[in-house]
ZAMARGU-4260 file (C-alpha; in steps of 0.2 Angstrom, whole numbers, plus 5000, padded with zeros to 4 digits):
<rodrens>
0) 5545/6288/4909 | 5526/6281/4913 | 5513/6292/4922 | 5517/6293/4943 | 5508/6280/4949
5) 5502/6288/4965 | 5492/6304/4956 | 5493/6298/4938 | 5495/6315/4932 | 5511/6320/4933
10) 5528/6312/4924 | 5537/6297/4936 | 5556/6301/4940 | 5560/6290/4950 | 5556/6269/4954
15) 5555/6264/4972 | 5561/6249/4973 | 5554/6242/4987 | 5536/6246/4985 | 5537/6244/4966
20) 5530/6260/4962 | 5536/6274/4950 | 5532/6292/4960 | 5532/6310/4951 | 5543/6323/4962
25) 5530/6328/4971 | 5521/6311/4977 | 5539/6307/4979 | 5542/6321/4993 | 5527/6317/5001
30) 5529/6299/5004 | 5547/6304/5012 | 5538/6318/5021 | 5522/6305/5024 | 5536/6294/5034
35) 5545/6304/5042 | 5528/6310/5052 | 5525/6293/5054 | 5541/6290/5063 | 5539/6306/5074
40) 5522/6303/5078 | 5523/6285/5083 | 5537/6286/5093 | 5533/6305/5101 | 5549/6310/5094
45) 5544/6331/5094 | 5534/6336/5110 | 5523/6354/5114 | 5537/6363/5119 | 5552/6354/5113
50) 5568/6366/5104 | 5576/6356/5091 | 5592/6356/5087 | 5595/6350/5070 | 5615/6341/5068
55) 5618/6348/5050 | 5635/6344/5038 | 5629/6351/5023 | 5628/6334/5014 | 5611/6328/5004
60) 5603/6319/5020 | 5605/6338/5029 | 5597/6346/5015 | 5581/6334/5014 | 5580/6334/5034
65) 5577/6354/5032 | 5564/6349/5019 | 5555/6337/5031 | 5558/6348/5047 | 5546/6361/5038
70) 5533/6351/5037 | 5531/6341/5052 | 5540/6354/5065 | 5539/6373/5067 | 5552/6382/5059
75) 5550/6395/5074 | 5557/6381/5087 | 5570/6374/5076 | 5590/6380/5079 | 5603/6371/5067
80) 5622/6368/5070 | 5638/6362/5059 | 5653/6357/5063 | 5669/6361/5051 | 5681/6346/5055
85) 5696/6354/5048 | 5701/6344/5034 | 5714/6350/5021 | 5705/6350/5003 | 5689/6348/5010
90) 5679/6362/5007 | 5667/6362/5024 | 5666/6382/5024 | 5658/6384/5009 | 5646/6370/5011
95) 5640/6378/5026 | 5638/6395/5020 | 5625/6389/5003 | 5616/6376/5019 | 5615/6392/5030
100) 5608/6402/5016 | 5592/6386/5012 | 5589/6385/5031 | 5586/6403/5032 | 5574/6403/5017
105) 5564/6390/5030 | 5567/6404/5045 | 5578/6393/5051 | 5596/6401/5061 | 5612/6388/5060
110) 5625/6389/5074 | 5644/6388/5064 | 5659/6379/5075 | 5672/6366/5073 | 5683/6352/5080
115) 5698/6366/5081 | 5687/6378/5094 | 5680/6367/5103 | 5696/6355/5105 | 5708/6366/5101
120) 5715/6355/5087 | 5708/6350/5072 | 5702/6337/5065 | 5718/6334/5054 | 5729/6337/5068
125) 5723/6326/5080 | 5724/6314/5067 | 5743/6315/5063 | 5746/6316/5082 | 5738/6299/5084
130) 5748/6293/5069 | 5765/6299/5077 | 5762/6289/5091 | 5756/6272/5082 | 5736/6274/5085
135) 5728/6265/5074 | 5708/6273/5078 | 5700/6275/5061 | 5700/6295/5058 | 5680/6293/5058
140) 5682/6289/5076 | 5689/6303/5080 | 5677/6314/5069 | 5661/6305/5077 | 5668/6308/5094
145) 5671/6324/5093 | 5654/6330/5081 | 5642/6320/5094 | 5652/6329/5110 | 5652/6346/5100
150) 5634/6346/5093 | 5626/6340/5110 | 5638/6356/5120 | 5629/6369/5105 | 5610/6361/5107
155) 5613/6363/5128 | 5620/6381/5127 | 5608/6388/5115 | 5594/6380/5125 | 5588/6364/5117
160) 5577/6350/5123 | 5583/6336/5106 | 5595/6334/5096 | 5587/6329/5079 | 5600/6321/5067
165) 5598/6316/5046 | 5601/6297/5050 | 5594/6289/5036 | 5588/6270/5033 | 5603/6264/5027
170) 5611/6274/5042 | 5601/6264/5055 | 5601/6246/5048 | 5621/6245/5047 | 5623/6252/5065
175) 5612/6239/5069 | 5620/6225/5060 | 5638/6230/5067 | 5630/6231/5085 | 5624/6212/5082
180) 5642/6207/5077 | 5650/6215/5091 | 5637/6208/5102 | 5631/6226/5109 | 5613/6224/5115
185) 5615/6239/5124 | 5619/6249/5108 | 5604/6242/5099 | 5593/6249/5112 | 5601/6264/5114
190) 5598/6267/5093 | 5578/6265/5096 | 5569/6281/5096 | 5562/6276/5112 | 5577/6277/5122
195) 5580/6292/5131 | 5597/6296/5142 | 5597/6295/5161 | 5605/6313/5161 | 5599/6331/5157
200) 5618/6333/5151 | 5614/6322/5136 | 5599/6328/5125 | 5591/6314/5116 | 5592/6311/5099
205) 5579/6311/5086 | 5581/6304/5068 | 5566/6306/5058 | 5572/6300/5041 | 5576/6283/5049
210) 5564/6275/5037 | 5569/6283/5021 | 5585/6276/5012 | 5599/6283/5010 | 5596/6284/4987
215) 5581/6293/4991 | 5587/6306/5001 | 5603/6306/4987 | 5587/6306/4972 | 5577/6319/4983
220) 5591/6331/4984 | 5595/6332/4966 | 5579/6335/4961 | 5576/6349/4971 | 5592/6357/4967
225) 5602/6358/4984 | 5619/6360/4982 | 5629/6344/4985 | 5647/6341/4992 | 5658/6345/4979
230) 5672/6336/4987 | 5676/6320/4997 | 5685/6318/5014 | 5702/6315/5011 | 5701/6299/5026
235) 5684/6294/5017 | 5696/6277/5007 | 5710/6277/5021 | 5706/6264/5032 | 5692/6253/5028
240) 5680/6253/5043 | 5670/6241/5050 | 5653/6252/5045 | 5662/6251/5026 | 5662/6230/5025
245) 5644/6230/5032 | 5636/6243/5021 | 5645/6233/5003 | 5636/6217/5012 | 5619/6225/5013
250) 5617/6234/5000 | 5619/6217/4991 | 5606/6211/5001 | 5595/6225/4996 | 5596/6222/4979
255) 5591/6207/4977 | 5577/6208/4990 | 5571/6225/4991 | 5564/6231/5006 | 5575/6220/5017
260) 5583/6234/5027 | 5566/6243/5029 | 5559/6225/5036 | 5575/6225/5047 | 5573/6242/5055
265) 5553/6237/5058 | 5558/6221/5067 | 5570/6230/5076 | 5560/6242/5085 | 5542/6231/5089
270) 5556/6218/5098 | 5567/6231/5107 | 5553/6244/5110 | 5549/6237/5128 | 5569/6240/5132
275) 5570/6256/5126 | 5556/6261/5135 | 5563/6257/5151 | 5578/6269/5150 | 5596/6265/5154
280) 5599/6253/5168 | 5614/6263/5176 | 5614/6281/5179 | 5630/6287/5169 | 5646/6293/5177
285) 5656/6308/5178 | 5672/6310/5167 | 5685/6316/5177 | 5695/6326/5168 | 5680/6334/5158
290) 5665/6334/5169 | 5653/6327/5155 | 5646/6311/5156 | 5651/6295/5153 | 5650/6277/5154
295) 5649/6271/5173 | 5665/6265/5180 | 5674/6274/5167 | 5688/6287/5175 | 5688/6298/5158
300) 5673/6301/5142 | 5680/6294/5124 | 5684/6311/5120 | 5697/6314/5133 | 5702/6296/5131
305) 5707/6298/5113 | 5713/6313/5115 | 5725/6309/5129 | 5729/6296/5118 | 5735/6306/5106
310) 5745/6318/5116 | 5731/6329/5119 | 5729/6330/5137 | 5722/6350/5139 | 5708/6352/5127
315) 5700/6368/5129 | 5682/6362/5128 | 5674/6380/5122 | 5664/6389/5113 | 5660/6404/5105
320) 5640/6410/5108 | 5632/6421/5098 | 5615/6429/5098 | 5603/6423/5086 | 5587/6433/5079
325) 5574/6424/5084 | 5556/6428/5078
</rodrens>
């Protein structure tokens, strides 16, 4: 392959599409490290102070958001936590124990549960519960339900002010796009990185590989040797979702104008950037089976809602603390 054409002395191995450029590795990491501190700069995402809690699942985006964190974050105020859904065949345990082992090489400690403490069931069973009683809920529902409640109960308990997630390009433009054809505007500001919840109960969330694509995170990973998933979710082809039919769309779109999804995303946030910055509108409401928030007027969360619905109605809601080393 031709000469990078960033430093010109170092073999290209990779084409960016969407600035027509061919990078070595190294000018290649740091224009995904270069955007990430963009992101968190311009919109404030890490504050002096702040305790991040990184939302891990041992896939490629998990591994490069480890990279990244090193470099714009400090290590020393940076906690990570995974969540094992419990999924027959889908070997989560040992993902999380070779993710453990490169986050500690960056000083960084990682907080292990899953669906089956914290609920009480996992992730497999809640599914074939909902099955027996003719739910039709796409088992990423319940999965992204339950992670979201899980990870935000781990980053308030072992003190955390954020919740820092790998959400990628690709991520954030097809969120977007189902938001506009469900005609959510209150979803589309709640995705910008200004947006921050009314409540103390719910940290906000930071993404800072929101502007790097998903094939870069996939090409970053394999270059630097991380391990990779060895196997798939056994719901991943079960029932097509929503997300699914809009990726296959704009990933065509991509293709044939590169860039497109990067132009999106930019669009996005100068338009809904004064919105955001206002906050939520209502304050948020109490779940009454639970005690965590929730949307306002709504008598249960999502979580105790699906789970109720599936014959669940005494989830445990626990979990296990343990000390971590902390330098």
């Amino acid at each position: 392959m031709k000469p990078c054409d960033v430093c010109g002395a170092r073999r290209a191995v990779v084409f960016q599409r969407h600035t027509g450029r061919a990078l070595c590795l190294e000018c290649f990491r740091e224009d995904i490290v270069a955007r990430a501190r963009r992101e968190a700069e311009k919109w404030r995402m890490f504050e002096p102070g702040d305790v991040l809690m990184l939302a891990l699942s041992g896939g490629k985006d998990s591994y490069v958001l480890l990279d990244v964190i090193g470099e714009i974050a400090k290590p020393s105020r940076v906690l990570g936590v995974s969540v094992v859904e419990g999924i027959p065949g889908y070997n989560r345990e040992d993902d999380v124990r070779r993710l453990k082992a490169v986050a500690r090489e960056r000083g960084i400690d990682v907080v292990v549960t899953s669906i089956r403490e914290y609920v009480g069931h996992s992730l497999y069973e809640i599914i074939v519960r909902a099955r027996r009683r003719g739910l039709r809920y796409s088992p990423c529902t319940y999965c992204g339900i339950s992670r979201r409640r899980i990870i935000n109960a781990v980053a308030r308990t072992y003190g955390a002010t954020k919740v820092a997630t790998a959400h990628n390009l690709d991520d954030e433009a097809q969120t977007a796009v189902i938001n506009f054809l469900r005609g959510d505007v209150a979803g589309l500001v709640k995705m910008h990185p200004l947006h921050r919840p009314r409540t103390s109960d719910v940290l906000p969330r930071v993404k800072p590989l929101r502007k790097v694509y998903e094939w870069e995170t996939a090409a970053l990973a394999h270059l630097k040797g991380y391990p990779m998933q060895e196997t798939e979710c056994m719901f991943i082809n079960l029932q097509p979702t929503l997300r699914a039919r809009v990726r296959e769309a704009l990933y065509r779109v991509e293709w044939e104008r590169p860039g497109t999804l990067m132009k999106l995303m930019e669009s996005l946030d100068e338009a809904l950037a004064p919105l955001a910055a206002r906050g939520d509108l209502e304050a948020l409401g109490r779940c009454e089976r639970c005690g965590e928030p929730t949307t306002p007027g709504r008598r249960l969360c999502k979580l105790c809602e699906i789970l109720e619905e599936a014959g669940i109605s005494k989830p445990i809601y626990t979990l296990r603390v343990a000390s971590l080393p902390r330098s």
